[in-house]
MMTF fields as JSON, N, C-alpha, C and O atoms, coordinates in Angstrom:
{
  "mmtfVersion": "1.0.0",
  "mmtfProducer": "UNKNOWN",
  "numBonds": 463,
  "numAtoms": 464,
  "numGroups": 116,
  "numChains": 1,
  "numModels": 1,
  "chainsPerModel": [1],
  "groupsPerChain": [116],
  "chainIdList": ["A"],
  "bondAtomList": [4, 2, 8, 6, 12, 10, 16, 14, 20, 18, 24, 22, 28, 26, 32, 30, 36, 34, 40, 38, 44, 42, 48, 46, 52, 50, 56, 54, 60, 58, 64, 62, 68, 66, 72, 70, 76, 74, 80, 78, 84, 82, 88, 86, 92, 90, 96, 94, 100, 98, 104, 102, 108, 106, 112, 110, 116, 114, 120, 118, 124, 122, 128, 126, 132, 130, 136, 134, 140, 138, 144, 142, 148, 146, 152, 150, 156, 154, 160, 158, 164, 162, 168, 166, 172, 170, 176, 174, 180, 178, 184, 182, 188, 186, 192, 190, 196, 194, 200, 198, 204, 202, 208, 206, 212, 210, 216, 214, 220, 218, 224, 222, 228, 226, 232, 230, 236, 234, 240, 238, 244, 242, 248, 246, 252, 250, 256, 254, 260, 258, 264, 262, 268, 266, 272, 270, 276, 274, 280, 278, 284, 282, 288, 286, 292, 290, 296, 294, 300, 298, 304, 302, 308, 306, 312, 310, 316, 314, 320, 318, 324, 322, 328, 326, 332, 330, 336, 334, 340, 338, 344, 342, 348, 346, 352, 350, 356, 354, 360, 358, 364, 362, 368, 366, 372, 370, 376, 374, 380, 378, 384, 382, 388, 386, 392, 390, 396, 394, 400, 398, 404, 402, 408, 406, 412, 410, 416, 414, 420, 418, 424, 422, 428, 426, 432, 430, 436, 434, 440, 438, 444, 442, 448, 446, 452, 450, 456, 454, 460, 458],
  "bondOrderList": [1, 1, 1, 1, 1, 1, 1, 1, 1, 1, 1, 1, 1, 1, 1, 1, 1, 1, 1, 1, 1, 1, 1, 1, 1, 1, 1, 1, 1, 1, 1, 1, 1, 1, 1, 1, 1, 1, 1, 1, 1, 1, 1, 1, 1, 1, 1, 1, 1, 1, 1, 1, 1, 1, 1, 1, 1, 1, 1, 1, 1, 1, 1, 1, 1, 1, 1, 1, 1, 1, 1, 1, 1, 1, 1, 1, 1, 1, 1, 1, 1, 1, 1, 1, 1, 1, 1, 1, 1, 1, 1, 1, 1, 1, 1, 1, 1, 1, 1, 1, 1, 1, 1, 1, 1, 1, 1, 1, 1, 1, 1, 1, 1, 1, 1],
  "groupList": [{"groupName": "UNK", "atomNameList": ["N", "CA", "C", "O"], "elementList": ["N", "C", "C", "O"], "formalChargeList": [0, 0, 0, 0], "bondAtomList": [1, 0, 2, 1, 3, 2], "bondOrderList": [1, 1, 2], "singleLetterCode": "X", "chemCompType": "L-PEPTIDE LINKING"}],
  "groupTypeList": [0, 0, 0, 0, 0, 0, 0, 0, 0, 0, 0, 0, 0, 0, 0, 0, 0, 0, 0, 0, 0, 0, 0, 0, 0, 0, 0, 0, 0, 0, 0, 0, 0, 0, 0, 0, 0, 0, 0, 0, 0, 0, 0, 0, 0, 0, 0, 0, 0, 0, 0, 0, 0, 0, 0, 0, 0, 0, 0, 0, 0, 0, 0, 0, 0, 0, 0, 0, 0, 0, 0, 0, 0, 0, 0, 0, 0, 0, 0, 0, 0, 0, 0, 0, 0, 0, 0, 0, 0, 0, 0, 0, 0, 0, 0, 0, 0, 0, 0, 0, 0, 0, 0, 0, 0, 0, 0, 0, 0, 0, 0, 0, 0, 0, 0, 0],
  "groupIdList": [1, 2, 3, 4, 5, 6, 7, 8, 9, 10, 11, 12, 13, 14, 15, 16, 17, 18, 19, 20, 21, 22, 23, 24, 25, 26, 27, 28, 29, 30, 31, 32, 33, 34, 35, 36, 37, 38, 39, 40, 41, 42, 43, 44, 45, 46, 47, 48, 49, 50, 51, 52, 53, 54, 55, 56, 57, 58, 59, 60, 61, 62, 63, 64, 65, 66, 67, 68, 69, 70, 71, 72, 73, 74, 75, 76, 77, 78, 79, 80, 81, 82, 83, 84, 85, 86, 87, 88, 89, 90, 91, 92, 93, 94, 95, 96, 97, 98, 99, 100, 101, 102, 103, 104, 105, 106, 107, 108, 109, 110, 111, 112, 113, 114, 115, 116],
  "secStructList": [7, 7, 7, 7, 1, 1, 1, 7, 7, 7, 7, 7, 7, 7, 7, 7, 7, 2, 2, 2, 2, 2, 6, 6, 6, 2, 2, 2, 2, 2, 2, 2, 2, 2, 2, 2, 2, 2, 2, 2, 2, 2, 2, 2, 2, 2, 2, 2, 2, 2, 2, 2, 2, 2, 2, 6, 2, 2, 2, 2, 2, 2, 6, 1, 1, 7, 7, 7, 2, 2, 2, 2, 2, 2, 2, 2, 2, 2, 2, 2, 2, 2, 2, 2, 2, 2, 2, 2, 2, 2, 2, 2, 2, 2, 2, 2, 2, 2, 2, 2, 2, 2, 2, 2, 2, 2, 2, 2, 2, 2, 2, 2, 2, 2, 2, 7],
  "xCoordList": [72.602, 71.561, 72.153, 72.943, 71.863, 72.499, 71.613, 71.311, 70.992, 70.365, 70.589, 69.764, 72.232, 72.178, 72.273, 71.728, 73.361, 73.401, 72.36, 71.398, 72.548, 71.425, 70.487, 70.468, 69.935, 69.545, 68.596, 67.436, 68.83, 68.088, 67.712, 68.57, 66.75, 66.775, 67.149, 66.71, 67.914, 68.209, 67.205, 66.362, 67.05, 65.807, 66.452, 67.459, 65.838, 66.445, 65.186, 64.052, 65.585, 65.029, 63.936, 64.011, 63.157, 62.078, 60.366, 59.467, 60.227, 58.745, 58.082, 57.329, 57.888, 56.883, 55.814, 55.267, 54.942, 53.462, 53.433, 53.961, 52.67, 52.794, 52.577, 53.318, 51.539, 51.664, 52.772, 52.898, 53.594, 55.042, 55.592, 55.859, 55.856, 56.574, 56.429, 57.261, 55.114, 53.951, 54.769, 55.086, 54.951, 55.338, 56.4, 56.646, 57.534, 58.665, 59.278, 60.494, 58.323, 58.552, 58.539, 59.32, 56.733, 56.881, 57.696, 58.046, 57.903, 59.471, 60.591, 61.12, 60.887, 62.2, 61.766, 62.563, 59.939, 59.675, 59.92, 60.637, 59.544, 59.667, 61.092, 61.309, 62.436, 63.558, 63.644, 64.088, 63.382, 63.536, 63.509, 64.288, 62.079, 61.313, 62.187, 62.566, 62.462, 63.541, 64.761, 65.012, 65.592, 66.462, 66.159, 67.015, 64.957, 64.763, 64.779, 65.117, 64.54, 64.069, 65.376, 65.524, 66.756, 67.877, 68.241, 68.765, 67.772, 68.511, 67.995, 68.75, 66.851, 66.216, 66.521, 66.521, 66.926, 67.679, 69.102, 69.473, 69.998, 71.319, 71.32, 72.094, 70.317, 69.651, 69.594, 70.143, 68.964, 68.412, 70.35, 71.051, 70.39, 72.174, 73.087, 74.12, 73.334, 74.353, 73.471, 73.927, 72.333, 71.665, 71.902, 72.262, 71.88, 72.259, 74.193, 74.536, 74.904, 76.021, 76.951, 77.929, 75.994, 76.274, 75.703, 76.363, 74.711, 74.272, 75.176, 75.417, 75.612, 75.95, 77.375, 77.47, 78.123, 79.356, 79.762, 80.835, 78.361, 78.432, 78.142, 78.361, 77.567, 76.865, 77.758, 77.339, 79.093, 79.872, 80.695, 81.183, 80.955, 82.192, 81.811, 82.504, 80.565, 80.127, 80.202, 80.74, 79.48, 79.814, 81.322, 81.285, 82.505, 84.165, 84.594, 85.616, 83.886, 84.175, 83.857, 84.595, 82.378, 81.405, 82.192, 82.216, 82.761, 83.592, 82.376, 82.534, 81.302, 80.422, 80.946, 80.974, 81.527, 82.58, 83.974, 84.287, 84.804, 85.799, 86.565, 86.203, 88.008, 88.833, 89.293, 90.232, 88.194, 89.429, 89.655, 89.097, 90.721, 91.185, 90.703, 90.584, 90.324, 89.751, 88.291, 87.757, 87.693, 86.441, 86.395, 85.668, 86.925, 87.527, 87.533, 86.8, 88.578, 88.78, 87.187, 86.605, 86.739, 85.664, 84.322, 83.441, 84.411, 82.796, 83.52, 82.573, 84.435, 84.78, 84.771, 84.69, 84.82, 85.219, 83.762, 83.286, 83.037, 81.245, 80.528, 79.679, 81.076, 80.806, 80.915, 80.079, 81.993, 83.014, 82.054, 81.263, 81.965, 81.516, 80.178, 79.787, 79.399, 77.943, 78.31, 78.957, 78.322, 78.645, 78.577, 77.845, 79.526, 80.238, 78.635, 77.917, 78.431, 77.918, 76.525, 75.701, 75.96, 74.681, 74.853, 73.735, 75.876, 76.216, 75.964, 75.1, 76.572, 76.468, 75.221, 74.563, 74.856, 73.05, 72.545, 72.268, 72.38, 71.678, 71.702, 70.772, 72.924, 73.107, 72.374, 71.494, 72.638, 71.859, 70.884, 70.605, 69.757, 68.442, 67.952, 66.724, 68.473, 68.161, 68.197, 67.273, 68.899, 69.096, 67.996, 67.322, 67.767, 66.436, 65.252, 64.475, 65.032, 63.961, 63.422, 62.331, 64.768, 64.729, 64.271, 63.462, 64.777, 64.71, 63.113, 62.369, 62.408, 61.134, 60.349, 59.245, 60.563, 59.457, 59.371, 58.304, 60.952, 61.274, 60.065, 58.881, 60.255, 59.763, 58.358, 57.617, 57.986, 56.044, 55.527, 54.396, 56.776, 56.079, 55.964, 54.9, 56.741, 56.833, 55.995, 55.607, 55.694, 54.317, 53.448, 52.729, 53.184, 51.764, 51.676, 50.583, 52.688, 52.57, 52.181, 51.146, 52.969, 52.24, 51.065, 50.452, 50.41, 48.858, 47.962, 46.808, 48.68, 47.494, 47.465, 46.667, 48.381, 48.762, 47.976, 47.023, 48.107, 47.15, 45.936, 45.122, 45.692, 44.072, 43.541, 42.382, 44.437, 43.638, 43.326, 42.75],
  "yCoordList": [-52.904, -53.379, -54.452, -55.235, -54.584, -55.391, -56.404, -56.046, -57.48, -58.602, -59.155, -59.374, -59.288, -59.548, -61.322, -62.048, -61.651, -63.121, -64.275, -64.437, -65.097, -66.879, -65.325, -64.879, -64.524, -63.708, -63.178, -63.201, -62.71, -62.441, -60.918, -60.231, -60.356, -59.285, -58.374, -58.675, -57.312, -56.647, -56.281, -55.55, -56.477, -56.713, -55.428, -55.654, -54.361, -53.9, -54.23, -54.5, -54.158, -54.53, -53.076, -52.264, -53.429, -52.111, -52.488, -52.624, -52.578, -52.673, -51.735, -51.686, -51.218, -50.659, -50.348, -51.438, -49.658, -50.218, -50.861, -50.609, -51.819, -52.963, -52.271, -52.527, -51.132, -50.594, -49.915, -49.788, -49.464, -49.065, -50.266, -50.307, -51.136, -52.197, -52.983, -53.371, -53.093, -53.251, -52.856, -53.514, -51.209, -49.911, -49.487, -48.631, -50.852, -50.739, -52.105, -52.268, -53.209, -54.359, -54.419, -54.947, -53.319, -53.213, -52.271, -52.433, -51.331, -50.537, -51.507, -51.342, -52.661, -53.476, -54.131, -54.355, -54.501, -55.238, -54.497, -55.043, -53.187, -52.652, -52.676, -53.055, -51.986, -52.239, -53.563, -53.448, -54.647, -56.322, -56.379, -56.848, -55.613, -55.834, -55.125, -55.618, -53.859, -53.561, -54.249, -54.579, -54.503, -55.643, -56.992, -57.74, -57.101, -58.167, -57.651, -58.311, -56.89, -56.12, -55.909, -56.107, -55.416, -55.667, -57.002, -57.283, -57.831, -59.393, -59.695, -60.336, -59.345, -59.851, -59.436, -60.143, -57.557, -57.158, -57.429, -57.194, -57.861, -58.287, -59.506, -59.706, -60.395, -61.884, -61.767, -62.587, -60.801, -60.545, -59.815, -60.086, -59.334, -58.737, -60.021, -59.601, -60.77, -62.305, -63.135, -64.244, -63.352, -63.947, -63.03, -63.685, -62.335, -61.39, -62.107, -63.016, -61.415, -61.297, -63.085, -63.296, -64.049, -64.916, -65.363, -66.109, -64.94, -65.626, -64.784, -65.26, -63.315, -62.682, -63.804, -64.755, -63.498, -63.742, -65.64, -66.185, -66.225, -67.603, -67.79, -68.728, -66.586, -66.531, -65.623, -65.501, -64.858, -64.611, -65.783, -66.099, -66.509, -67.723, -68.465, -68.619, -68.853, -70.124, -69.445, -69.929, -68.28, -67.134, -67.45, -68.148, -67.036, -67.48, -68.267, -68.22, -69.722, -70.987, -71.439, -72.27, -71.0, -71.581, -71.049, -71.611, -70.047, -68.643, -67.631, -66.821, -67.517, -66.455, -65.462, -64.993, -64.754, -63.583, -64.279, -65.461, -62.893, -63.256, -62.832, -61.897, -63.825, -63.685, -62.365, -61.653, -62.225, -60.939, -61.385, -62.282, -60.495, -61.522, -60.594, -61.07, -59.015, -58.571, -59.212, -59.452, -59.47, -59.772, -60.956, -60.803, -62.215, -63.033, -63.076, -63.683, -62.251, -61.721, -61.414, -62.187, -60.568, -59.93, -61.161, -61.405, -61.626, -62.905, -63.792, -64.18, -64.088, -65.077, -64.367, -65.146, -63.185, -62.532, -62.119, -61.956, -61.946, -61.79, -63.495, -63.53, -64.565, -65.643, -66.151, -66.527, -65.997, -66.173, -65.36, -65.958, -63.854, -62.63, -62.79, -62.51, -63.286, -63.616, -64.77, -64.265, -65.828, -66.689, -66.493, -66.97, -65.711, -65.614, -64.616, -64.856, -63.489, -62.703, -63.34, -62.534, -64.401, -65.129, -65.922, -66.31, -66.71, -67.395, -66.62, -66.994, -65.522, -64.233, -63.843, -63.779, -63.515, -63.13, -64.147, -63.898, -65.232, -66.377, -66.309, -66.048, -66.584, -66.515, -65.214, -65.376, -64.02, -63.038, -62.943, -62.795, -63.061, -63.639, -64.509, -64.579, -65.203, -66.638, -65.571, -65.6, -65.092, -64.527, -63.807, -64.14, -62.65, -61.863, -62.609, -62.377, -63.358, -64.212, -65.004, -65.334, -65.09, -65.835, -64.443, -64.463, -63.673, -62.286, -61.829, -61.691, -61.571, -61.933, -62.724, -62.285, -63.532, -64.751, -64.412, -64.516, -63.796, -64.339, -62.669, -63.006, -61.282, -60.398, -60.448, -59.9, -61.285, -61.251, -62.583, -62.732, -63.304, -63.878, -63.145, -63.345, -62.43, -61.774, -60.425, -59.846, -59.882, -58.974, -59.988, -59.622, -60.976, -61.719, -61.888, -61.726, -62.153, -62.583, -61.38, -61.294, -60.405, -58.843, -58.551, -57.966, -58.872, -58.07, -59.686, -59.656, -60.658, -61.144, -61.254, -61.907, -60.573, -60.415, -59.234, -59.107, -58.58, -57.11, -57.143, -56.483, -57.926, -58.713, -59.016, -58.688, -59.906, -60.794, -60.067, -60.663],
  "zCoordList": [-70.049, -69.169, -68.276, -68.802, -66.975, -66.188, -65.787, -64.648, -66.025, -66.0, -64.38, -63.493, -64.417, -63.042, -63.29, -64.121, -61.997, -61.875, -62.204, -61.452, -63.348, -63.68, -64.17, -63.022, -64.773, -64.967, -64.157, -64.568, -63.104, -61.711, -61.798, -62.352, -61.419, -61.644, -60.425, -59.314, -60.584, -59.35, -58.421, -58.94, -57.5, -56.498, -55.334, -54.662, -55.266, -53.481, -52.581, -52.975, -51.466, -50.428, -49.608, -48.686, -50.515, -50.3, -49.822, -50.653, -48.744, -48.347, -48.667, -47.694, -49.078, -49.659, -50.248, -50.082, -50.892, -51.663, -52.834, -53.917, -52.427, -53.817, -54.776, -55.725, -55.008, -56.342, -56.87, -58.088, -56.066, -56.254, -56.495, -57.696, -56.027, -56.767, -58.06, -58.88, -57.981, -59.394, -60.872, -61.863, -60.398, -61.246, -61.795, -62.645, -60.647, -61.146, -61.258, -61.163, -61.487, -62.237, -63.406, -64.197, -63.677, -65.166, -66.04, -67.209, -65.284, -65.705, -66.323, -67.422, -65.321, -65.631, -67.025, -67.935, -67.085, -68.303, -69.259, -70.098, -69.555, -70.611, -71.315, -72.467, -69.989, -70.396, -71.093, -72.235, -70.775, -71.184, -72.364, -73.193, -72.46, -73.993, -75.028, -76.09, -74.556, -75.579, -75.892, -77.051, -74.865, -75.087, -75.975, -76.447, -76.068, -76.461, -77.81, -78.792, -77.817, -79.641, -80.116, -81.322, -79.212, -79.764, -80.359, -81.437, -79.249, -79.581, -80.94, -81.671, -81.393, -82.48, -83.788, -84.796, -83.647, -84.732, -84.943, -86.093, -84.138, -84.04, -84.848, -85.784, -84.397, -84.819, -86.367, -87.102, -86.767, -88.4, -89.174, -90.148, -88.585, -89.027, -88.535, -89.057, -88.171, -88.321, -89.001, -88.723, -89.838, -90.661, -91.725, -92.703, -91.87, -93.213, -93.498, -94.253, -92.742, -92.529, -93.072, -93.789, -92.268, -92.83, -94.377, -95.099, -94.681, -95.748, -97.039, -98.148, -96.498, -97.647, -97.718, -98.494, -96.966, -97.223, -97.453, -97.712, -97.215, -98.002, -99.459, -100.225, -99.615, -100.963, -101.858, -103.009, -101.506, -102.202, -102.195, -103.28, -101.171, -101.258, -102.635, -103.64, -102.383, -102.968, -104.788, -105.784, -104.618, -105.884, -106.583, -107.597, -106.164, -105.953, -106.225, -106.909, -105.725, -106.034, -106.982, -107.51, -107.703, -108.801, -109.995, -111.09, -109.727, -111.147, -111.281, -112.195, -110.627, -111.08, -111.165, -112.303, -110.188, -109.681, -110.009, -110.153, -110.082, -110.035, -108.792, -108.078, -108.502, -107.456, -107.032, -107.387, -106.017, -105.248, -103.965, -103.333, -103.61, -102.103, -101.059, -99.93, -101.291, -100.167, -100.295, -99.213, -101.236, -101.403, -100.681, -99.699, -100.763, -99.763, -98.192, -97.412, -97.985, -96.61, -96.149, -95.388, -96.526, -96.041, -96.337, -95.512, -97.307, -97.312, -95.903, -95.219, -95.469, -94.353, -93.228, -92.278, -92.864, -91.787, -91.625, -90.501, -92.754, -92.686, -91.941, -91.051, -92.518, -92.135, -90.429, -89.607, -90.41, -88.866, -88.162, -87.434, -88.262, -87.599, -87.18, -86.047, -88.184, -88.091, -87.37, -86.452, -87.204, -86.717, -84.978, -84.111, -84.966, -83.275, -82.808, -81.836, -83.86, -82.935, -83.093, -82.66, -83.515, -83.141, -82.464, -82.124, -81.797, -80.944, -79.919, -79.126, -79.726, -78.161, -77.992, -76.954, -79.389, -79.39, -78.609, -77.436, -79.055, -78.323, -76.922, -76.16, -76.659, -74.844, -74.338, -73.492, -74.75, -74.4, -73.955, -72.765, -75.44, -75.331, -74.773, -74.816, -74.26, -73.405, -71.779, -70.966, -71.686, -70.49, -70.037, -69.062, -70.852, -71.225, -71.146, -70.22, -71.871, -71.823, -70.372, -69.907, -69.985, -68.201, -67.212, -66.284, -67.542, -66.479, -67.12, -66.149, -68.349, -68.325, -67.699, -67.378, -67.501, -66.999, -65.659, -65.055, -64.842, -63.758, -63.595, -63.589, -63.491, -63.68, -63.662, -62.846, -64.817, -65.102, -63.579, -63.116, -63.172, -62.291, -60.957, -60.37, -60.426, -59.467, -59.612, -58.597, -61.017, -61.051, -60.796, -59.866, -61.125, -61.141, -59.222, -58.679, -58.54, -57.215, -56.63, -55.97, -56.835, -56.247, -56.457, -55.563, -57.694, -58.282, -57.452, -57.025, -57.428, -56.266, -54.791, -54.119, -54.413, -52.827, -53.034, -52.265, -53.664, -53.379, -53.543, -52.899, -54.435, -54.455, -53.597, -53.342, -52.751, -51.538, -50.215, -49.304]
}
């Protein structure tokens, strides 16, 4: 999905009938909304991802489990991994969230220009 620059939404330069434009603002919303539904399940998988692989460390350290070193490798690379990719999530969603607002305001300006 291409959000587009400060998260701007791709705009062409179309005079046309506001209800056509209307029609394909809320088009862009829907795309959004799904995006957004990614960000949120990505969100729930680096909260998993981290908690597992803190909760084997801490497992490791305590002696509950015993030492394995791929088991290791993999609770830190779960940690790190979750980590980075909720960091990216974030920015994402932040982006999305901006290209929403920016979207529902520019439907709202059309449905009252057509009003008036």
């Amino acid at each position: 999905m291409n959000i587009g620059a400060n998260g701007a939404l791709p705009v062409e330069a179309d005079d046309g009938d506001p209800a056509d434009e209307i029609a394909r603002i809320e088009s862009r919303l829907d795309e959004l909304a799904d995006a957004m539904a990614r960000c949120r399940k990505i969100r729930l998988i680096s909260h998993v991802a981290i908690a597992a692989g803190g909760i084997w460390l801490l497992a490791a350290a305590i002696g509950i489990i015993g030492f394995d070193p791929i088991g290791l490798i993999a609770a830190i690379a779960g940690v790190i991994g979750g980590t980075v990719m909720y960091g990216s999530n974030t920015t994402t969603s932040l982006q999305v969230d901006a290209a929403i607002e920016k979207a529902e305001a520019m439907r709202a300006a059309l449905i009252e220009a057509r009003d008036s």
